[in-house]
C-alpha positions in Angstrom: -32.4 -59.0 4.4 -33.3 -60.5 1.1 -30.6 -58.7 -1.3 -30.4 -59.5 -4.8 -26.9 -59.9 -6.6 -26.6 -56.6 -8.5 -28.2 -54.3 -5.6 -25.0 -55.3 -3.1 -24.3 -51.5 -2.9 -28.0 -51.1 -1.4 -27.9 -53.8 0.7 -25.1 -52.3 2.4 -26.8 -49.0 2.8 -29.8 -50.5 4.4 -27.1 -52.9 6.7 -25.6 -49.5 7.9 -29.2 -47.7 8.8 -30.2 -50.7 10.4 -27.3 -50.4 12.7 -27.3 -46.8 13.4 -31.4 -47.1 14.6 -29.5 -49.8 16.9 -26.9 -47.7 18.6 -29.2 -44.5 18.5 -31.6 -46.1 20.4 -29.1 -47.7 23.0 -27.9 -43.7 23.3 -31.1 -42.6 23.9 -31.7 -45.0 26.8 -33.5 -44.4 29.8 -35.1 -40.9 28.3 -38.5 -40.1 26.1 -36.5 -40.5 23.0 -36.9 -43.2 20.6 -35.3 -44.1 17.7 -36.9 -47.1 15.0 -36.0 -48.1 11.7 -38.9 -48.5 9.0 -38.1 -51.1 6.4 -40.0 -50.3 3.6 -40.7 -52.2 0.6 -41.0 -51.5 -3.4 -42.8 -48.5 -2.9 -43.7 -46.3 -6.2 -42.2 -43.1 -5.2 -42.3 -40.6 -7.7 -38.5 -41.6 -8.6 -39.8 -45.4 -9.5 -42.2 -43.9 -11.3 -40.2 -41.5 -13.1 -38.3 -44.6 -14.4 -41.0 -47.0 -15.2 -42.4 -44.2 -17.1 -38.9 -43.8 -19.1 -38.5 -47.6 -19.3 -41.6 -48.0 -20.6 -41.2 -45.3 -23.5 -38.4 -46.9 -24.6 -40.2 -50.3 -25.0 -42.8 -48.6 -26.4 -45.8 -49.4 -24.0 -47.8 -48.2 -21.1 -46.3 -47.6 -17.9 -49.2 -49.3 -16.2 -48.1 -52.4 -17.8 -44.6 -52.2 -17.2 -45.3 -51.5 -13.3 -47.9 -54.2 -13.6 -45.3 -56.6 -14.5 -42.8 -55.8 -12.1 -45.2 -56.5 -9.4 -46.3 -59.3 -10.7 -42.8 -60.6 -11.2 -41.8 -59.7 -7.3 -43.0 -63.6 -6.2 -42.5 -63.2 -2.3 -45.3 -59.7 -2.2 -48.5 -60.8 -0.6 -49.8 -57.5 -1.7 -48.8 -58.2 -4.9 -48.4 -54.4 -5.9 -46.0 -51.5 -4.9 -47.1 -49.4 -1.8 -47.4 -46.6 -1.9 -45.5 -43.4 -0.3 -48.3 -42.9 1.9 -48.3 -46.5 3.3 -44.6 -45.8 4.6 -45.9 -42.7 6.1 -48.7 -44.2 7.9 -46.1 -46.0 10.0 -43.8 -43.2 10.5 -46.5 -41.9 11.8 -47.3 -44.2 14.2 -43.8 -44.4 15.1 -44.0 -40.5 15.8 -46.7 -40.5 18.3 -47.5 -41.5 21.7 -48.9 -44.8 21.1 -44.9 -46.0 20.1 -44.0 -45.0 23.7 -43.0 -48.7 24.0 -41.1 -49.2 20.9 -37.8 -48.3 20.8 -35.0 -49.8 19.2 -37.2 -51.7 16.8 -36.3 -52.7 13.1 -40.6 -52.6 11.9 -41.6 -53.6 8.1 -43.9 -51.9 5.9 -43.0 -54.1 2.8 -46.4 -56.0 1.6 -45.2 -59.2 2.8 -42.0 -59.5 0.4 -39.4 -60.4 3.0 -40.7 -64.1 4.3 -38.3 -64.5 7.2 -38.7 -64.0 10.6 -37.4 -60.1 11.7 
């Protein structure tokens, strides 16, 4: 939605898996299934942490300070911090069970707040 100049390559991935949830869920119509997509924000996965930790080294400070910055340099959070794994989870979960029933087809954000427009 929001894609920055030199992540072009992953704002085409996310493009795609926004439009396969689409037509997955207008295959699925009329049965139980349903299909979402969950649009997750800067979430510190182990694999962001893996290279905040690396980055870090190399600059010869703490990790915590390094992922402190980023955070504080991503402007549009209203967390103002990464999420974390289990915060994506929480809503695949919801997604999973029977209180969904009635969302299908649906494009939902777990992103602290960074995107500002209207989804």
């Amino acid at each position: 939605m929001n894609v920055p100049a030199d992540m072009a390559h992953y704002g085409v991935t996310k493009a795609g898996m926004l439009a396969l949830g689409n037509g997955l869920a207008k295959l699925t119509r009329g049965t139980s299934v349903t299909v979402n997509t969950i649009l997750g924000g800067p979430t510190y996965s182990d694999g962001v942490a893996e290279a905040v930790g690396g980055i870090a080294r190399a600059q010869g400070m703490p990790a915590e300070q390094l992922k402190s910055a980023i955070a504080a340099g991503n402007t549009t959070s209203l967390l103002e911090r990464f999420l974390e794994p289990t915060e994506i989870a929480h809503l695949a979960a919801y997604l999973a069970s029977p209180l969904s029933s009635a969302t299908n087809g649906a494009a939902l954000r777990a992103d602290g707040g960074v995107l500002t427009g209207v989804l």
